[in-house]
C-alpha positions as CSV (number, residue, x, y, z in Angstrom):
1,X,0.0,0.0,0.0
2,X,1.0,3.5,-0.9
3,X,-1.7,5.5,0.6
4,X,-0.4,8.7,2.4
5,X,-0.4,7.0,5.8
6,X,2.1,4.6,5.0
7,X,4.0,6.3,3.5
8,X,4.3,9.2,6.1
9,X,3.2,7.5,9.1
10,X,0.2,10.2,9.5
11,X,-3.3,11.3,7.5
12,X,-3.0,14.4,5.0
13,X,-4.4,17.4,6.4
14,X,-5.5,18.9,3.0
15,X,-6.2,17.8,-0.6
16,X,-6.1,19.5,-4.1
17,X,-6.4,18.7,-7.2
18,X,-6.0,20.8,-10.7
19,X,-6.8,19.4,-14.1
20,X,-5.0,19.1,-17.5
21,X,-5.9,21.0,-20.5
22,X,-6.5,20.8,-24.3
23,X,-6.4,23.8,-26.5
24,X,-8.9,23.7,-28.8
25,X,-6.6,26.0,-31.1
26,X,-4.1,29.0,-30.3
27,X,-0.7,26.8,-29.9
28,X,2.1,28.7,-29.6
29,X,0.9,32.1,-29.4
30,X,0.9,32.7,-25.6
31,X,4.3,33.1,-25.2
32,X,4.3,35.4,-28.2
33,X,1.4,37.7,-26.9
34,X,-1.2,36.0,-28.3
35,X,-4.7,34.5,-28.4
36,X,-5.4,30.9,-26.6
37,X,-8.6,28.5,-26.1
38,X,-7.8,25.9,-23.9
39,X,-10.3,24.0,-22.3
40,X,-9.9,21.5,-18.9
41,X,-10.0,17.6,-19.6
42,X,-11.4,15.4,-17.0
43,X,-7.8,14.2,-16.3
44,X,-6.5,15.1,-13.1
45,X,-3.4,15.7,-10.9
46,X,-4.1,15.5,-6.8
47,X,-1.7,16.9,-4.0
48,X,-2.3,15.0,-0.6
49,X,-0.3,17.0,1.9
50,X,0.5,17.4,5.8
51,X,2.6,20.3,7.0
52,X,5.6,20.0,8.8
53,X,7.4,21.4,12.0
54,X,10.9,21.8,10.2
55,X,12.1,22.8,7.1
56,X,12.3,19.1,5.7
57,X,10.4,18.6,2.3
58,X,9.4,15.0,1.6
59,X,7.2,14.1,-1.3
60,X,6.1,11.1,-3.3
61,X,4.7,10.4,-6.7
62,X,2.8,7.7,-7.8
63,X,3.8,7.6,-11.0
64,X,7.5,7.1,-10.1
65,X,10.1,4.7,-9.1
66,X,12.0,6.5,-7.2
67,X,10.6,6.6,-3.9
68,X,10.6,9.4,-1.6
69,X,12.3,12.1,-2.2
70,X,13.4,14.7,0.0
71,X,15.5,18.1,0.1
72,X,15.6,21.4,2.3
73,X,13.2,24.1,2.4
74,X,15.2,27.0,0.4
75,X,17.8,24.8,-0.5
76,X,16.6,23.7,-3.8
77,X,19.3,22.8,-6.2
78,X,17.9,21.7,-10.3
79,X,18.2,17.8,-10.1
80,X,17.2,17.2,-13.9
81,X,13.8,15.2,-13.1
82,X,10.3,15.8,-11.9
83,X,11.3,17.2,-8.5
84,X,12.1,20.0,-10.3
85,X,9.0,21.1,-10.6
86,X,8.3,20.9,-6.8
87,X,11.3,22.7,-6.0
88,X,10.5,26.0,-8.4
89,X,7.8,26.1,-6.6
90,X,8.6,26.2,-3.5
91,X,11.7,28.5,-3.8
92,X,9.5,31.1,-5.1
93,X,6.8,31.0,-2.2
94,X,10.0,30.7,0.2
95,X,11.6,33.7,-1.0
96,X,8.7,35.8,-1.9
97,X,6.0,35.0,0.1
98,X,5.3,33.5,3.3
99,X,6.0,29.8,3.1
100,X,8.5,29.2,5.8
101,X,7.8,25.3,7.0
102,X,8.4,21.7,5.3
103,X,5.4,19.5,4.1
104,X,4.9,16.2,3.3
105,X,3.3,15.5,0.0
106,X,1.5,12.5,-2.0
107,X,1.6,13.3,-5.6
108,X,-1.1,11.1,-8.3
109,X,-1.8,12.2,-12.1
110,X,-4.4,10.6,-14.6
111,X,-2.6,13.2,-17.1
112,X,-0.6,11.3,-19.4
113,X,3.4,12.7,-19.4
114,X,4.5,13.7,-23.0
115,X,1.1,13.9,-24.0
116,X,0.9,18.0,-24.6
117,X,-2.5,18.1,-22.2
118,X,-0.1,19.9,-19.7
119,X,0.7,17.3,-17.1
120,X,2.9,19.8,-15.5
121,X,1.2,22.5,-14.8
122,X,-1.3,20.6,-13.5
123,X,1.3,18.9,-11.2
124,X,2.5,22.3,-10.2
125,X,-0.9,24.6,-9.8
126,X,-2.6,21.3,-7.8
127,X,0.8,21.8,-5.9
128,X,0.0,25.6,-4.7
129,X,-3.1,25.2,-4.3
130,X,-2.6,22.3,-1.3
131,X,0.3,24.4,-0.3
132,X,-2.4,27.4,0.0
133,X,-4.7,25.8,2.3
134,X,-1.8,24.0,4.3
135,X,-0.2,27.4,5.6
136,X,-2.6,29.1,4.5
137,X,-1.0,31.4,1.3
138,X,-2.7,34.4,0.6
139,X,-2.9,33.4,-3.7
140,X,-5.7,33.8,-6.0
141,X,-5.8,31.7,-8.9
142,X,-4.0,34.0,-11.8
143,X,-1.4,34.3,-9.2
144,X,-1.0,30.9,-9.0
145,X,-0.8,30.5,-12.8
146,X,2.6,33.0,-12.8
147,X,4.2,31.0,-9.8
148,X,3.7,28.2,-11.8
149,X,5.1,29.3,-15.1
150,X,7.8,30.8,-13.1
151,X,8.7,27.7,-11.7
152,X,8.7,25.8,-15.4
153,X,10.7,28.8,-16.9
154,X,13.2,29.8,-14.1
155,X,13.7,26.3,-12.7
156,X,13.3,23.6,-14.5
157,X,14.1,25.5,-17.9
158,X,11.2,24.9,-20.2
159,X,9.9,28.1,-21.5
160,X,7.0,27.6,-21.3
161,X,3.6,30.2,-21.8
162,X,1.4,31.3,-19.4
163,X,-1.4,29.6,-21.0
164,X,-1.2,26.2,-19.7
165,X,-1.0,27.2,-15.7
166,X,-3.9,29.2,-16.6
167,X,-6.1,26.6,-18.1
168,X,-5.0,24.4,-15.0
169,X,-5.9,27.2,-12.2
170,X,-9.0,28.7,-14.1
171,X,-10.6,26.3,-16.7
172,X,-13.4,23.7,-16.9
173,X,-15.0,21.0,-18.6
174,X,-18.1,22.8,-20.2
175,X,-16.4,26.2,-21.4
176,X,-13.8,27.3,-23.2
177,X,-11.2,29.8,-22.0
178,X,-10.8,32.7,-24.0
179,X,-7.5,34.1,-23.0
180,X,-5.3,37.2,-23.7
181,X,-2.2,36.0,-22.9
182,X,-1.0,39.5,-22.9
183,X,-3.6,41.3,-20.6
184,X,-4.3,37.9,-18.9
185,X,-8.0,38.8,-19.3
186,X,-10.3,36.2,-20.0
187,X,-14.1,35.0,-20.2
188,X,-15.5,31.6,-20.5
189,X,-16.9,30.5,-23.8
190,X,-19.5,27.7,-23.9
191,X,-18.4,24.8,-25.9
192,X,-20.6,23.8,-28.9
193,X,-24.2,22.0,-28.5
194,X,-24.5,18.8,-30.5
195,X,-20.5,18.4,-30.4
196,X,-18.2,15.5,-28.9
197,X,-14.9,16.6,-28.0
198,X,-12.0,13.6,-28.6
199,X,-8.4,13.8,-27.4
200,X,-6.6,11.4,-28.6
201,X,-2.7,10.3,-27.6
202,X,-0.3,9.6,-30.1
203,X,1.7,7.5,-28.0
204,X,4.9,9.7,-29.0
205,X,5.5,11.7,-26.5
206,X,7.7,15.1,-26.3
207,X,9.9,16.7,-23.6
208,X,9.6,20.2,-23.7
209,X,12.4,21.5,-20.8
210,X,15.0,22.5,-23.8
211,X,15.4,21.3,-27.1
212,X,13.2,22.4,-30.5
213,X,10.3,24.2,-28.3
214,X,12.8,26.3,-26.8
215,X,14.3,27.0,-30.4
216,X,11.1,28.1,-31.7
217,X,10.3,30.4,-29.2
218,X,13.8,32.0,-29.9
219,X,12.9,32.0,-33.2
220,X,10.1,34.2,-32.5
221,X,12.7,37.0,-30.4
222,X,14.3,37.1,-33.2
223,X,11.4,37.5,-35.9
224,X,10.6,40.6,-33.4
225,X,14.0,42.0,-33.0
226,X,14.4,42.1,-37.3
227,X,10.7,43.8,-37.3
228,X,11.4,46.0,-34.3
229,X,8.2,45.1,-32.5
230,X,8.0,44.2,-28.3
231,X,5.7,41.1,-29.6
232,X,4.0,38.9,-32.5
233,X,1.0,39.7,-31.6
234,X,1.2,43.0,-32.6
235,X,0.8,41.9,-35.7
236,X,-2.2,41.4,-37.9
237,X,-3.2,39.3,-41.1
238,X,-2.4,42.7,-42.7
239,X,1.0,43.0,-42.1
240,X,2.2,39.6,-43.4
241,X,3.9,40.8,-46.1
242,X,6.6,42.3,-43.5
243,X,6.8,38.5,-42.3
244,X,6.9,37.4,-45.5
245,X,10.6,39.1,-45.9
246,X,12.1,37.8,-43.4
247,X,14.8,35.4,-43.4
248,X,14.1,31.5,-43.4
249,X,12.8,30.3,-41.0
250,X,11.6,33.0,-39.2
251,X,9.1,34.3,-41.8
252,X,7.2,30.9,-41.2
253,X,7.6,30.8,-37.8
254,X,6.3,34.2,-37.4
255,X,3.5,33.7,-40.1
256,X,2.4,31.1,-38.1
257,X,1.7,33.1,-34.5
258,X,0.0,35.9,-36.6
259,X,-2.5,33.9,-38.6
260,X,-3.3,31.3,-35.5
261,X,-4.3,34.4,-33.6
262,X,-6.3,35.6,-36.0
263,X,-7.9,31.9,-36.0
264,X,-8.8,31.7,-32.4
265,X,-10.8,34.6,-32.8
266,X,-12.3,33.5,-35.4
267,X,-12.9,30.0,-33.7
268,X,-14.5,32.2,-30.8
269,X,-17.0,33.7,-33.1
270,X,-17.7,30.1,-34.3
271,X,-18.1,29.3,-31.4
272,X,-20.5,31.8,-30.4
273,X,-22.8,30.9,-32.9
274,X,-23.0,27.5,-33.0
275,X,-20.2,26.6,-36.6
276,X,-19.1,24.1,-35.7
277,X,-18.0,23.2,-39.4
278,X,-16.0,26.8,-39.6
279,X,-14.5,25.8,-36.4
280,X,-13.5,22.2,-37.3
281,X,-12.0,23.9,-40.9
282,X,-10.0,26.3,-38.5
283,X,-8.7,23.4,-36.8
284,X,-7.9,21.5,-39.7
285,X,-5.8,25.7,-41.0
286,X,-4.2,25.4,-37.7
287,X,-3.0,22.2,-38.1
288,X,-1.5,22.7,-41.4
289,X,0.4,26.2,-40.1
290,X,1.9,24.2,-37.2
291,X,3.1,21.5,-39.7
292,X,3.9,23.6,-42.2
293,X,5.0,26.8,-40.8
294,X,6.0,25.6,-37.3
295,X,7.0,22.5,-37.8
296,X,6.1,21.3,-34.4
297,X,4.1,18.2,-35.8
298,X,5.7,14.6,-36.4
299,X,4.3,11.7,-39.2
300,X,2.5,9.8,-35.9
301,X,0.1,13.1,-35.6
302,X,-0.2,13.9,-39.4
303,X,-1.5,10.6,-39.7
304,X,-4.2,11.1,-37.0
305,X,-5.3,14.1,-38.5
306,X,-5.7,12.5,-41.7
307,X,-7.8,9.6,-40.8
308,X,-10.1,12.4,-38.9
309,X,-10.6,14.1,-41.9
310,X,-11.4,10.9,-43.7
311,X,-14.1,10.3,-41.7
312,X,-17.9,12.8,-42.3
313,X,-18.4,12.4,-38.2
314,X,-15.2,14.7,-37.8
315,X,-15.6,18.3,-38.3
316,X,-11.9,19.0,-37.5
317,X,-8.9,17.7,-35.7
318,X,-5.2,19.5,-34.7
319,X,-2.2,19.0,-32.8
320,X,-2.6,20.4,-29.7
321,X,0.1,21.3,-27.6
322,X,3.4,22.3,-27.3
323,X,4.2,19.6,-30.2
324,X,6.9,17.1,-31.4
325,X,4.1,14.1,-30.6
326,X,1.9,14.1,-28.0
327,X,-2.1,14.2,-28.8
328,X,-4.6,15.2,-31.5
329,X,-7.6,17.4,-30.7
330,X,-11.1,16.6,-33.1
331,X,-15.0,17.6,-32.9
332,X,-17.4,15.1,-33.4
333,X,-21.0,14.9,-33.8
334,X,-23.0,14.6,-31.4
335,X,-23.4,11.2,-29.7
336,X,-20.6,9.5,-32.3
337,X,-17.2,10.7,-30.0
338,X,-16.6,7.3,-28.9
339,X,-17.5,5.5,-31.7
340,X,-15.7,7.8,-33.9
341,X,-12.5,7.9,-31.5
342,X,-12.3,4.0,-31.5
343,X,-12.0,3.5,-35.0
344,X,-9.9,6.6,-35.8
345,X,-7.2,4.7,-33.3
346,X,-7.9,1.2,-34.6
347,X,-6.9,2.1,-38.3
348,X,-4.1,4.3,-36.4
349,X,-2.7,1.0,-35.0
350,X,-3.4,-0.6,-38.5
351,X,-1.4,2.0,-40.4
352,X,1.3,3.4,-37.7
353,X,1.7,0.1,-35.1
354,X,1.5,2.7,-32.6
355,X,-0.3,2.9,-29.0
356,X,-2.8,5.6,-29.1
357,X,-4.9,6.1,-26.1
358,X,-8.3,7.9,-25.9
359,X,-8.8,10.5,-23.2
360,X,-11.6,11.7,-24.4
361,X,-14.3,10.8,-24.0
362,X,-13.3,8.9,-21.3
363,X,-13.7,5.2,-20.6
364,X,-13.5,4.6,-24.5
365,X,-12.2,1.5,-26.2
């Protein structure tokens, strides 16, 4: 048994949870700015904690092998794996707020890792949030989205947007979350009637602490440095012949962020009345500028994409995510998402010998 009292020899005093996200379509424009519409899956990461008298930190994931691990409040020191995470966390709330004690902490995810639904920030904002009502923390939810994008950026190295700790502190199932990445002002758009949401899982999945994600958002600097503008987002449709002289690759790079912001708010006025077939051929544009222009996407999710489209039931499918694997995003009509999900990833094993996994809808296949 690996329940929290054998492990720490005492009950948790609190529990949180915060979810994963998919993003219906806005990928890789947050940290340019931009435009994002994430929505929460039912997938979920839980924090069982219990404070402690000293500065000791012990924690324990179910998910991995390595037992408990344990390190010094205000003492954290980058170890290159998932404790990472926990430390950026809590050297930010040590040194800049008013967290001042040790905890003991259970950690369990449904969120696949490497699946681009955001399994860390759901590890990290279902993190503050139990630290919050252990001590208590005085933190409202957007202020727990930064402290946990802080953590990913200045910690553990990925650069990651502010979108994702935003979807995990502020989203839900039923709505979409318009966000300005920029302003950080948002509203709540109901999801389509008459429309199944699928996630599927490639089975591929991507690391994004360094590597190509961290490329492409250097890429974008330097698209804005040759321009001389603070952000991509500044930019509309009706400026892409400036992007358009840039040097290759950043003219598709940039192209990309300026026409998918222009697509999530055209996918919110879809949304807002009911389109679901514009929205699914946004999805299908967005896809094709991430491939394409971004070149974030790998032959595993093409082919996913393709055998959506193949198929009348689908209105639209995507990448989402931060890219280089991870999972597909379609819209179904009503009543067919499972039906339409199974046999999308049976003809996926078929052509591609792969593993996909179906999130959503849940309890599929």
């Amino acid at each position: 048994m690996n329940d929290f009292k054998t492990l720490f020899g005492r009950a948790p005093a609190v529990a949180a949870r915060a979810p994963g996200r998919v993003n219906l379509i806005g990928e890789h424009t947050d940290y340019n700015g931009g435009f994002v519409l994430p929505m929460a899956i039912p997938q979920r990461t839980s924090v069982e904690m219990a404070p402690r008298r000293d500065e000791t930190i012990r924690i324990w994931s179910h998910d991995k092998p390595d037992g408990i691990l344990t390190y010094t409040l205000g003492q954290e020191w980058p170890r290159k794996n998932w404790l990472d995470y926990i430390q950026g966390v809590t050297r930010i709330l040590h040194r800049e707020h008013t967290l001042q004690a040790g905890f003991d902490a259970r950690v369990e995810s449904t969120v696949p890792l490497g699946s681009g639904l955001s399994s860390s920030a759901s590890l990290t904002v279902s993190l503050i949030r139990a630290l919050r009502e252990t001590f208590p923390l005085p933190l409202e939810d957007v202020e727990i989205a930064r402290i946990a994008q802080r953590a990913e950026n200045d910690f553990v190295g990925a650069h990651v947007g502010i979108m994702d700790p935003m979807a995990a502190s502020l989203a839900d199932e039923h709505t979409a979350l318009f966000l300005d990445a920029d302003s950080l002002a948002y509203e709540r758009v109901p999801f389509p009637a008459g429309v199944d949401l699928i996630v599927i899982h490639s089975g591929v999945s991507h690391r994004l602490a360094g590597g190509d994600y961290n490329t492409r958002r250097a890429e974008c600097e330097k698209a804005c440095a040759l321009l001389g503008i603070r952000q991509l987002r500044d930019l509309s449709v009706a400026e892409l012949p400036r992007v358009g002289a840039l040097p290759e690759p950043l003219n598709r790079r940039a192209r990309h962020v300026v026409t998918e912001n222009d697509r999530v708010l055209e996918a919110v006025a879809a949304m807002r009345a009911n389109d679901v077939r514009r929205l699914g051929a946004l999805f299908y544009a967005s896809h094709a500028s991430m491939r394409d222009d971004y070149n974030v996407s790998v032959p595993e999710i093409d082919l996913l994409v393709e055998l959506a489209r193949k198929r009348p039931a689908i209105y639209g499918a995507r990448l989402t995510g931060g890219g280089f694997g991870g999972s597909v995003v379609m819209l179904a009509q009503g009543g067919k998402g499972s039906e339409e999900a199974m046999a999308i990833a049976r003809e996926y094993v078929q052509r591609a010998g792969g593993r996909p996994r179906i999130l959503v809808p849940e309890n599929t296949g």
